[in-house]
TORKOL-4160 file (C-alpha; in steps of 0.2 Angstrom, whole numbers, padded with zeros to 4 digits, m for minus):
115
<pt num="1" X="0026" Y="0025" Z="0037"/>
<pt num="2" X="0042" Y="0032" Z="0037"/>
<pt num="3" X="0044" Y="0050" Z="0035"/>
<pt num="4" X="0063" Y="0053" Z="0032"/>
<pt num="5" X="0068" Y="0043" Z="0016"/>
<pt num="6" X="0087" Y="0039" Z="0025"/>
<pt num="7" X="0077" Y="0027" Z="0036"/>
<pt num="8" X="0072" Y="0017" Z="0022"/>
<pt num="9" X="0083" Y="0001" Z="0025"/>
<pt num="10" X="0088" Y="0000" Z="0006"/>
<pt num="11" X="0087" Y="0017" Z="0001"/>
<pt num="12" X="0103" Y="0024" Z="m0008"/>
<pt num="13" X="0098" Y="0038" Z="m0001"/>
<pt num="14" X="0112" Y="0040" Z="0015"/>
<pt num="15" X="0125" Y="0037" Z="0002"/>
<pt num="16" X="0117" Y="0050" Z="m0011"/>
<pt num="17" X="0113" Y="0063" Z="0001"/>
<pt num="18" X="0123" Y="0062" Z="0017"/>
<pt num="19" X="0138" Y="0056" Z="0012"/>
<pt num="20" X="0138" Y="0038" Z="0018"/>
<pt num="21" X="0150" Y="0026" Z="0012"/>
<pt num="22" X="0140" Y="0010" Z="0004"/>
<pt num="23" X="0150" Y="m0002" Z="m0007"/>
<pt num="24" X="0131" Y="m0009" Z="m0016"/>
<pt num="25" X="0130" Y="0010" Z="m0023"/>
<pt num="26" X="0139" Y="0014" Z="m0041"/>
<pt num="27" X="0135" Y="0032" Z="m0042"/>
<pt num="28" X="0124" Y="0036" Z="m0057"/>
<pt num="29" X="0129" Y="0047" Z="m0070"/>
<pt num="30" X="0112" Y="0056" Z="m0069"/>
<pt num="31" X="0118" Y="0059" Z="m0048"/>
<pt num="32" X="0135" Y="0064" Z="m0056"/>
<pt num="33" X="0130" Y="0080" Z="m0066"/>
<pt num="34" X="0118" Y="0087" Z="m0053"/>
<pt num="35" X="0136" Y="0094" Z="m0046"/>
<pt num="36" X="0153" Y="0094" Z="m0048"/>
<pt num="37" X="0156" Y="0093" Z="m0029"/>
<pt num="38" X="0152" Y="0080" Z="m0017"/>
<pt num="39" X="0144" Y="0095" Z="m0004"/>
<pt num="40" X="0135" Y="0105" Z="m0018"/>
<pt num="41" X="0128" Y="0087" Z="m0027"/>
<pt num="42" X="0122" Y="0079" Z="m0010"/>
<pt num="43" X="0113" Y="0095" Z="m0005"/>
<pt num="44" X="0106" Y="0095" Z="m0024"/>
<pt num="45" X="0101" Y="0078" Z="m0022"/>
<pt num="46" X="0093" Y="0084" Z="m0004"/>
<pt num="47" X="0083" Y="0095" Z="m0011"/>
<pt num="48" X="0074" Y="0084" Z="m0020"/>
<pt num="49" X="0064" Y="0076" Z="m0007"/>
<pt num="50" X="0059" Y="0092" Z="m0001"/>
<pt num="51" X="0043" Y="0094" Z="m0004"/>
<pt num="52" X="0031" Y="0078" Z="m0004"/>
<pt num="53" X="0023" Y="0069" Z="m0018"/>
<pt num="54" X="0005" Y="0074" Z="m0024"/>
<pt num="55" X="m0009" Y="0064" Z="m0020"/>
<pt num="56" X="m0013" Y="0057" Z="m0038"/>
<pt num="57" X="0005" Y="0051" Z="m0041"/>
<pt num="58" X="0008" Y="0044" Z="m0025"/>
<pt num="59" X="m0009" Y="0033" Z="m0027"/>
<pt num="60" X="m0002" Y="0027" Z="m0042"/>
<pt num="61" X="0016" Y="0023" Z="m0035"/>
<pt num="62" X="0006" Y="0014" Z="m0022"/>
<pt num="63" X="m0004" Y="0002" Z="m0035"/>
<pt num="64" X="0011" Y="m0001" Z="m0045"/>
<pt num="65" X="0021" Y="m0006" Z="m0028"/>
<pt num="66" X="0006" Y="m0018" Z="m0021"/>
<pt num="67" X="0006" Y="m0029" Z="m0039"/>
<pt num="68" X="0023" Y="m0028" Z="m0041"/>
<pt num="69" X="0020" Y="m0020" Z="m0058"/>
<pt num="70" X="0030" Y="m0008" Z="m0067"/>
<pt num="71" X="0025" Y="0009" Z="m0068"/>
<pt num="72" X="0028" Y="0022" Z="m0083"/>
<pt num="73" X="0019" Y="0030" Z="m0098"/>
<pt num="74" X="0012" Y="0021" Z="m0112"/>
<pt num="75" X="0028" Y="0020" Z="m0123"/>
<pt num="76" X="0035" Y="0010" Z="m0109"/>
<pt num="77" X="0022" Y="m0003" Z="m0105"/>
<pt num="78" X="0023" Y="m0007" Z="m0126"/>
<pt num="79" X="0042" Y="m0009" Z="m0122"/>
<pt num="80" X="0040" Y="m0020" Z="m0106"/>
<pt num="81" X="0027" Y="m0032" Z="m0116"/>
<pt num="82" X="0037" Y="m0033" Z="m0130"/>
<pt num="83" X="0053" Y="m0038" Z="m0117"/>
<pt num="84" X="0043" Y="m0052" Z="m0108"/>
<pt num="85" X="0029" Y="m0058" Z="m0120"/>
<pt num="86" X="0016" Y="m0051" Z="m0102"/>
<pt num="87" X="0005" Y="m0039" Z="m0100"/>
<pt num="88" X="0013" Y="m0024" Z="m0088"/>
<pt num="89" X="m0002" Y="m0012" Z="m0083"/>
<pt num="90" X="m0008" Y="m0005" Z="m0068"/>
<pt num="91" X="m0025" Y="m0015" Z="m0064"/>
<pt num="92" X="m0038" Y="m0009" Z="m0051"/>
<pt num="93" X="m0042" Y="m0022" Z="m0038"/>
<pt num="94" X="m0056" Y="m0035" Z="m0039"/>
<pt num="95" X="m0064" Y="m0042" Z="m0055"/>
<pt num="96" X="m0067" Y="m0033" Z="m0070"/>
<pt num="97" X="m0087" Y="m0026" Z="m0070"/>
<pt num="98" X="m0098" Y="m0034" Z="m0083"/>
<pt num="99" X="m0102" Y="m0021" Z="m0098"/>
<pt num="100" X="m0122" Y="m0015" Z="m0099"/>
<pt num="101" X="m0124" Y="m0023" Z="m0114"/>
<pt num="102" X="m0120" Y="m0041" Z="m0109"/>
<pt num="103" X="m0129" Y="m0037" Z="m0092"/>
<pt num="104" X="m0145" Y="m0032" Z="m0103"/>
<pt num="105" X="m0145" Y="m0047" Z="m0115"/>
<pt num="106" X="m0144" Y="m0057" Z="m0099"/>
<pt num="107" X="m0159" Y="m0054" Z="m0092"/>
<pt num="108" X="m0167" Y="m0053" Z="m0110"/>
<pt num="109" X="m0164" Y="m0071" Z="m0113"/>
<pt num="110" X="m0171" Y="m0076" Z="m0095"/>
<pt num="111" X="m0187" Y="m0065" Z="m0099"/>
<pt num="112" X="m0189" Y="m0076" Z="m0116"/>
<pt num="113" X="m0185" Y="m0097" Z="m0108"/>
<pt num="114" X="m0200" Y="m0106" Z="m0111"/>
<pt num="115" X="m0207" Y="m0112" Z="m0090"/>
């Protein structure tokens, strides 16, 4: 794993934080208002990758990466689903765990076939 988000191969990050010229990068208006200068805003902006992400969030970013799903709060998911017609959440791996109850009616019906 990477530690230093500029060695991130299409990471905006050289432009945004050390200045570097790249012509795929339209400075957002959000990157804008962190300073009215270019030094002050790309320290700003260096700043921000400071300190690393906590455990839980990070797991979660991870997920959302590995099935190439979106990843937001529930508001967003509702707006996602109405955009595409899909389902957007995050899904644990494997398949679904049967509930008790259709696990206990299971082995209610085996206990009552006629041998």
């Amino acid at each position: 794993m990477l530690s230093d988000p500029g060695e991130y191969r299409w990471s905006s990050y050289r432009n945004n934080a050390l200045g570097q010229p790249d012509a795929l990068v339209t400075p957002h208006p959000l990157y804008l208002a962190l300073a009215s200068d270019g030094e002050t805003r790309r320290a700003t902006y260096r700043a921000l990758f400071q300190s690393a992400l906590a455990d839980a969030p990070l797991a979660e970013l991870r997920m959302a990466l590995n099935q190439d799903q979106p990843i937001g709060n529930d508001r967003f998911y509702t707006q996602i689903e109405a955009t595409t017609g899909q389902r957007r959440e995050l899904r644990k791996r494997g398949r679904p765990r049967k509930k008790l109850e259709e696990e206990s009616a299971a082995s209610d019906e085996q206990r009552n076939l006629p041998l």
